[in-house]
C-alpha positions as CSV (number, residue, x, y, z in Angstrom):
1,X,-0.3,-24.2,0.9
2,X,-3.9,-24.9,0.4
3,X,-6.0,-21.5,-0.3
4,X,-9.8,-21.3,-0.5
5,X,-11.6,-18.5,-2.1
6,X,-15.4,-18.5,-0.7
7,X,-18.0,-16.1,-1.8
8,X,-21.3,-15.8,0.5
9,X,-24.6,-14.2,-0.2
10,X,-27.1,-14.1,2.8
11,X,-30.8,-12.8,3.1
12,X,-30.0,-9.0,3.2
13,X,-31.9,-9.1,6.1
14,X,-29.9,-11.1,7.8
15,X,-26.4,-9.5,6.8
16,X,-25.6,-7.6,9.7
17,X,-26.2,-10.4,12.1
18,X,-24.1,-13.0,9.7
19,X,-21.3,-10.2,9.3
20,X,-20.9,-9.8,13.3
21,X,-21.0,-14.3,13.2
22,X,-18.3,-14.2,10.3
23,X,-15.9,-12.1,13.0
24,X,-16.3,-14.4,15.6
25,X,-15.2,-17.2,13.4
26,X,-11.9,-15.2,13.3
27,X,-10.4,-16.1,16.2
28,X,-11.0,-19.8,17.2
29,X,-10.2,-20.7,13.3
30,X,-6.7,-18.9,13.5
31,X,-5.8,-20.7,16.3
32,X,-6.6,-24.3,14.2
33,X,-3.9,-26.3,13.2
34,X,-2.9,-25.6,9.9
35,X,-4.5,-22.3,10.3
36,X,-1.9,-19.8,8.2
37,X,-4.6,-16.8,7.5
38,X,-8.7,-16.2,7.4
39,X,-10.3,-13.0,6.4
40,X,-13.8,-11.8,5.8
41,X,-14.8,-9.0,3.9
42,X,-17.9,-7.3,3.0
43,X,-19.0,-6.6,-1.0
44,X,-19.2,-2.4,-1.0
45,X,-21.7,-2.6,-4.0
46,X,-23.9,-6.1,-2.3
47,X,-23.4,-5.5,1.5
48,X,-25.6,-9.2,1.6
49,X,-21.9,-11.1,-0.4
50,X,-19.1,-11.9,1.8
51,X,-15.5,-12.8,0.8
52,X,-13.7,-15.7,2.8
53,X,-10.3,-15.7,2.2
54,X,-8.5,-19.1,4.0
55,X,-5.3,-20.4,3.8
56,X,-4.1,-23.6,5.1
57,X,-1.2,-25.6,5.0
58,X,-3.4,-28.6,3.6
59,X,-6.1,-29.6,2.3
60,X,-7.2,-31.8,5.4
61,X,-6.8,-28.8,7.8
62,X,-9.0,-26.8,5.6
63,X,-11.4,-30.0,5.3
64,X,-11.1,-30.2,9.4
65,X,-11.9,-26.5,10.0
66,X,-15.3,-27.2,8.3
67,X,-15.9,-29.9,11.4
68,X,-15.4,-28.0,14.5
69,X,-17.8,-26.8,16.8
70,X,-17.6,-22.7,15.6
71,X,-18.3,-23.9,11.8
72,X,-21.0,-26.3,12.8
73,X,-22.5,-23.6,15.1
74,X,-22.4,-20.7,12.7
75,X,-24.4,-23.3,9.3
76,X,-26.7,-24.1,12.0
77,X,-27.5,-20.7,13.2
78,X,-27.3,-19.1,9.0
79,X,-27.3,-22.1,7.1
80,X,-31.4,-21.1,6.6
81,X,-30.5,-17.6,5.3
82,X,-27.5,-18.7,2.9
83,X,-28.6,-17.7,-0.5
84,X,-25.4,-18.6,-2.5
85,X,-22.2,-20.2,-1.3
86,X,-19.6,-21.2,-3.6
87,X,-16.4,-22.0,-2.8
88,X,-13.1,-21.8,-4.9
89,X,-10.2,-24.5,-4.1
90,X,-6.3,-22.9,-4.9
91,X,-3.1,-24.1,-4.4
92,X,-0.1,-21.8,-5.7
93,X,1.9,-21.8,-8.7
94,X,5.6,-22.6,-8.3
């Protein structure tokens, strides 16, 4: 299992709209192949930093996800008001 660890930080004028976005990626990414979880969640202390938690059964489903139409729409639409995105790649221990 591939697991990626992505931390967002928007204008904080744009949070609310990006945090409503975020949700609608839920669906149509879940039902990706490869797809085994994806989570947002909202810093309590910078309500302008997100927290992507994605896991995938590989690394090419993750590296598809970012190709499809909802991921393409959502950089084009917040892509401008993206402050900070970095992005953690995991895989577990056994």
């Amino acid at each position: 299992m591939h697991t990626a660890f992505i931390r967002i930080t928007v204008r904080s004028d744009s949070a609310d709209r990006a945090a409503r976005a975020m949700l609608d990626l839920v669906e149509p990414t879940l039902a990706e192949p490869g797809c085994i979880g994806y989570e947002f969640y909202r810093d309590l202390d910078h309500p302008a930093l997100f927290h992507c938690f994605e896991h995938w059964d590989t690394r090419q489903a993750l590296d598809d996800h970012g190709t499809t139409p909802h991921v393409r729409a959502f950089l084009d639409e917040f892509g401008p008001v993206i402050e900070k995105w970095e992005s953690h790649h995991t895989v577990a221990l056994s």
